[in-house]
N, C-alpha and C positions, 0 to 999 in steps of 0.2 A: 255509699250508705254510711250514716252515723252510726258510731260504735262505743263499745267501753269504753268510758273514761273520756268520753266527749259534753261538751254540755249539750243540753238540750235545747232544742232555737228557740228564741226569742219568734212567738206565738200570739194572735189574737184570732179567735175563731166565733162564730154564731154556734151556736148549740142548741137541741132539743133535749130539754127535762121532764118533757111528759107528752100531752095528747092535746094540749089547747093552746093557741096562738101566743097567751100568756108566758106559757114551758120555753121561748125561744128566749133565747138569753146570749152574754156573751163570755167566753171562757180566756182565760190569758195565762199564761207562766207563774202569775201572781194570784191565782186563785188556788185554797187550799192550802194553806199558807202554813209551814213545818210537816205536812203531810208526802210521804213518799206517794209516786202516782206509777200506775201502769196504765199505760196507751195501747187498746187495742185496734190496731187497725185494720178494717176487712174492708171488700174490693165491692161491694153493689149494695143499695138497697132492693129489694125484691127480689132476693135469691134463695138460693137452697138450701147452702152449707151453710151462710152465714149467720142467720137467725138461733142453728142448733149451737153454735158460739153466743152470742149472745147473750141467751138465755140461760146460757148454764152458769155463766162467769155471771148472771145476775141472782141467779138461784143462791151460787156460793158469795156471794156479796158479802155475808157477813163475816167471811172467812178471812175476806180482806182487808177489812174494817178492823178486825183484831190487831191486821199487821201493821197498823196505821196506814194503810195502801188504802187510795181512792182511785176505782178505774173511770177511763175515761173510752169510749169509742170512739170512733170515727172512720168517714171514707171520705172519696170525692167528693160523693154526693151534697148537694145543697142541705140547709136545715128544715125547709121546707117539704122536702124529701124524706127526711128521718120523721117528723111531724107527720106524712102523709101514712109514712110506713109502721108507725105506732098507731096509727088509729087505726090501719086497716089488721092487724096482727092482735089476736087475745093477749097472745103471750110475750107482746112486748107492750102491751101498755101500760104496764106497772115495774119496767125495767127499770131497776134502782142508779142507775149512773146513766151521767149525759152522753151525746151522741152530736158530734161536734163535724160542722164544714171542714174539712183539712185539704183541701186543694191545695194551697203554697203549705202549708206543713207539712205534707208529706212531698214533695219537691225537695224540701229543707232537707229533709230528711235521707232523701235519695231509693224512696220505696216505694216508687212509681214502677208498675208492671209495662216493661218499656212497647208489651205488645198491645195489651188492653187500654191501657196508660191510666188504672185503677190501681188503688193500695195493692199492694202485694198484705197476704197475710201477716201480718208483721207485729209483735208484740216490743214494747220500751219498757222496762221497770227503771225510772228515776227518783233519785235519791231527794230527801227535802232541799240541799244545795245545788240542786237542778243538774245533776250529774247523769248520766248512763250508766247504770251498773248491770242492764242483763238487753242481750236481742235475739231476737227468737224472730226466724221468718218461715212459712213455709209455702206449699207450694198453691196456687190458689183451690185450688181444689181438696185440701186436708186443713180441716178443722184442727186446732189448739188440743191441749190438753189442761185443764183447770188445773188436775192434780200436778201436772208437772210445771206449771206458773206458781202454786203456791210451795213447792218443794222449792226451788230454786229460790223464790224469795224470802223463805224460811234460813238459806245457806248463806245467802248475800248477808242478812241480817247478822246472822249469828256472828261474822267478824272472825271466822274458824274456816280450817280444812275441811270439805265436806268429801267424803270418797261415794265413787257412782253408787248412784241408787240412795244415798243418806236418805235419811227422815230424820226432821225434826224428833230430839229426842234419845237418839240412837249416838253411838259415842262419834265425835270428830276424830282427826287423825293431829297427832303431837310427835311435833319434831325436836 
C-alpha cells in the first residue's frame, strides 16, 4: 500500500457528479488544479455502512472547502453504478463531490481487500504537489470519522507539532 510521502499515481477515472447521464464525466490528477484532495475510498455501492460515510463527509463539505480540500469518492464499482446508486438513494442525490470508477487506482494504490477484492476502507489526504500526506484504513465494516479527517488535516496543514487529541486552535508543541 501507498504511504506518506509517496506520490500519488498518475490517475484517469469516469466519475458520477450527480443523477443524469450528463453527471458522468472524467476525473485525472490534473483536476482541481492547487487544491489539496481527500480520496475516500469504500468497498460497494448498495451497502450499509457505506452511504452513512458518505453522507456525512457530504453534509461537512463545506468544512473541507474551507481547507482548500476537495473530496473525491470512489470504489470498484462502475460509474454507471454510482449514477444507478444516486438516483435510487434521497440522500445521495445532491452529494456535493464526485464518485469516481477506481478499479486500477485502487490496485495503484494497493487497497484492494485481498478477500472481497473491493476498496478497503481507506482515506488519502494529498497535498496540491500530488504528494501523500495522511492514510487512514479501516476495517470494512467501520465507518470514518469526519471529525477525525478534518483534525488531522487541520495538523498536516498547520506545518506544527500536533500532540494526541490537538484541535485546531489549541497550542502546538515547541521544541
Amino acid at each position: 500500500m501507498l504511504t506518506i510521502g509517496h506520490p500519488f499515481p498518475e490517475f484517469r477515472s469516469k466519475s458520477c457528479n450527480g443523477v443524469t447521464n450528463d453527471d458522468i464525466t472524467e476525473i485525472t490528477n490534473a483536476s482541481y488544479p492547487g487544491k489539496w484532495k481527500f480520496f475516500l475510498f469504500y468497498p460497494k455501492d448498495f451497502t450499509f455502512v457505506c452511504p452513512t460515510e458518505l453522507v456525512e463527509f457530504g453534509k461537512r463539505s463545506r468544512d473541507f472547502a474551507d481547507r482548500d480540500v476537495q473530496i473525491i469518492g470512489g470504489s470498484t464499482d462502475n460509474e454507471f453504478s454510482h449514477l444507478a446508486w444516486r438516483q435510487s438513494r434521497e440522500d445521495l442525490k445532491t452529494l456535493p463531490y464526485p464518485l469516481i470508477a477506481a478499479q486500477k487506482l485502487a490496485g495503484d494504490l494497493g487497497i484492494l481487500c485481498p478477500v472481497e477484492n473491493v476498496c478497503l476502507r481507506a482515506s488519502f489526504l494529498v497535498d496540491p504537489q500530488g504528494v501523500i500526506q495522511w492514510v487512514n484504513v479501516n476495517n470494512l465494516s467501520v465507518g470514518r470519522s469526519v471529525e477525525e479527517a478534518l483534525r488531522v488535516i487541520d495538523g498536516v496543514q498547520s506545518d506544527e507539532l500536533c500532540p494526541c487529541n490537538w484541535k485546531k486552535g489549541e497550542a502546538t508543541l515547541k521544541v
